[in-house]
C-alpha positions in Angstrom: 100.6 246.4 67.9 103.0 248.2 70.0 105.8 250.9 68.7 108.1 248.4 70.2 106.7 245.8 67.7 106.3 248.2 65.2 110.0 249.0 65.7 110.8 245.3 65.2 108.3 244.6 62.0 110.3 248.1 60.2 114.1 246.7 61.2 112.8 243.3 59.5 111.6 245.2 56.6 114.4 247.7 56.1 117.2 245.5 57.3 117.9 247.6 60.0 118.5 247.4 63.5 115.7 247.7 65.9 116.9 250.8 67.1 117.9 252.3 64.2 113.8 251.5 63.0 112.8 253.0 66.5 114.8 256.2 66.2 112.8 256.3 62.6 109.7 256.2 64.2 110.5 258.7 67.3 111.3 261.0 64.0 108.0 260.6 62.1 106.6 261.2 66.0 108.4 264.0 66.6 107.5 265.7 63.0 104.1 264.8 62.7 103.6 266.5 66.3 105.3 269.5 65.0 103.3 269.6 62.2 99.8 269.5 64.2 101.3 272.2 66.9 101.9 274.7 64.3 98.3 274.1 63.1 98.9 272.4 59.9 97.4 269.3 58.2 100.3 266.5 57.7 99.0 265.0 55.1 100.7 261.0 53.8 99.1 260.8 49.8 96.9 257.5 50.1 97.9 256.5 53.7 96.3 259.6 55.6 95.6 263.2 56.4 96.3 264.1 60.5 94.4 267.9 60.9 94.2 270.1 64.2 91.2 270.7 65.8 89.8 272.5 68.5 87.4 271.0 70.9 84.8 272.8 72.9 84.3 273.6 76.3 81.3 271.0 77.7 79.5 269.8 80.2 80.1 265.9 81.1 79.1 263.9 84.3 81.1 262.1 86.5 80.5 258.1 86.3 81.4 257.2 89.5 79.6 259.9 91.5 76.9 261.2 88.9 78.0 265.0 89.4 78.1 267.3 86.7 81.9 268.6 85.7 83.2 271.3 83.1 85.8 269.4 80.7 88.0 272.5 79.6 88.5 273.5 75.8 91.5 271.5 74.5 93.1 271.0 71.2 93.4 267.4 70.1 94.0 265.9 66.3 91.9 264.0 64.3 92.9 261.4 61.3 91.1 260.5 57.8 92.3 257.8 56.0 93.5 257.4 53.0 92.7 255.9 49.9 95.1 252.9 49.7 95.0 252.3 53.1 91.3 251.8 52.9 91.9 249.7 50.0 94.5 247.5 52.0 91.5 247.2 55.1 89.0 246.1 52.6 90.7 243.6 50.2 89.2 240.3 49.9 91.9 238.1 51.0 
């Protein structure tokens, strides 16, 4: 799924207009980057917890041409579901 079909499944759930449900997810974008930039968990009770985290400088190698290459320190974010969104994954339907 797509945030352009994600935008059109929340307008048919909210009865709102597709751009009304994409400005709503631009929002929860906008504040869950926030969030993770000021070094904060953003944490959704029983969908999810996003956290911060800092990842190490490391040697990788280059697929194409086999050479070794530094990949710089960089921050990046990392996601633990929940536990009704796990429930909702594993359901016997």
């Amino acid at each position: 799924m797509n945030k352009q079909e994600l935008a059109r499944q929340i307008a048919s759930e909210m009865s709102v207009t597709i751009t009304e449900a994409m400005r709503f997810i631009n929002a929860f974008q906008n504040a869950l980057t926030a969030g993770v930039k000021r070094d904060e968990s953003v944490i959704m009770q029983g969908f999810g917890t996003f956290w911060p985290w800092q990842q190490k400088e490391r040697m990788a190698r280059n697929p194409k041409t086999g050479e070794d290459v530094m990949i710089q320190s960089r921050s990046s974010v990392k996601f633990k579901p929940g536990v009704y969104l796990l429930e909702a994954l594993n359901k016997e339907e």
